[in-house]
N, C-alpha and C positions, 0 to 999 in steps of 0.2 A: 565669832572670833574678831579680833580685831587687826589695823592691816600690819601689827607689828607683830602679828603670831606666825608661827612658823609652824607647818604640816610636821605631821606625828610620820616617823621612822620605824621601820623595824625590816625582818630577815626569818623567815622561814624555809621548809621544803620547796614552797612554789618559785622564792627568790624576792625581789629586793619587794618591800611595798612604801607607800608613800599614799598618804592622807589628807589632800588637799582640799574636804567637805568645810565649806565656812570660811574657806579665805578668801576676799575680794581681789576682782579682775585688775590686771592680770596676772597676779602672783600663784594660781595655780599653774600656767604652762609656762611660767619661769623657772618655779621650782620643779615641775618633773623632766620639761628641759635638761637643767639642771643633772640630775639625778639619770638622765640617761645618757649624758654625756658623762660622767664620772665613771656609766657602765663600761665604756668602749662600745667596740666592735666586737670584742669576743665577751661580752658581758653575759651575767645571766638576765634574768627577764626581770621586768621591773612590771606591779601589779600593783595600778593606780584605784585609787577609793577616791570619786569625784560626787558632786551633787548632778551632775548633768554631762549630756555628751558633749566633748573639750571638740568641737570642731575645728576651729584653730589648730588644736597639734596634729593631725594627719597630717598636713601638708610638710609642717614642719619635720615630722619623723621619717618620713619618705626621699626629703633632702638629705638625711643622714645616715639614709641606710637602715629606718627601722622600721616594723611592723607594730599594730596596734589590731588585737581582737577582742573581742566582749565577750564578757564572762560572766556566770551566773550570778550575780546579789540580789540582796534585801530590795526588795519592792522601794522604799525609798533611798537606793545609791544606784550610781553605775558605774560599775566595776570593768577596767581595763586590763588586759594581757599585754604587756610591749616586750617584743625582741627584735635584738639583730637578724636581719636578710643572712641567711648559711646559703 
C-alpha cells in the first residue's frame, strides 16, 4: 500500500473491523486510534487485522479506557479484540 491508502472498513456480528496490514508507520495506530474514539465509551468492539503486534497502542488504549486481547488468525496476521473497560 501506499502512505496515501487508507485501511479497508467493514461491520459484522463481532463489531467494527478495520484493516491496517500494509500501511506504513504510523498510520496504523492513528487510524484505529481513530476508529476507537469514534466508538466511544459505550461502543462495540472494534477488531483490528495488523501485520504485527501494535505495541504502541496498549498504552494508548488504557489511557482511554480500553482493552486490547488477541484473537485467533491466519498464521500470517495478528488479529486484535478492543473494547471499552464495563
Amino acid at each position: 500500500m501506499t502512505s496515501d491508502a487508507a485501511p479497508r472498513r467493514w461491520r459484522d456480528g463481532q463489531g467494527e473491523h478495520i484493516d491496517v496490514r500494509g500501511l506504513p508507520q504510523p498510520q496504523p495506530l492513528v487510524e484505529i486510534l481513530r476508529l476507537v474514539r469514534e466508538q466511544g465509551e459505550g461502543g462495540s468492539a472494534v477488531i483490528v487485522h495488523h501485520d504485527r503486534d501494535p505495541l504502541m497502542l496498549y498504552g494508548e488504549l488504557a489511557a482511554i479506557g480500553w482493552t486490547a486481547e488477541r484473537v485467533p488468525a491466519a498464521p500470517d496476521e495478528f488479529r486484535l479484540r478492543l473494547a471499552p473497560v464495563r
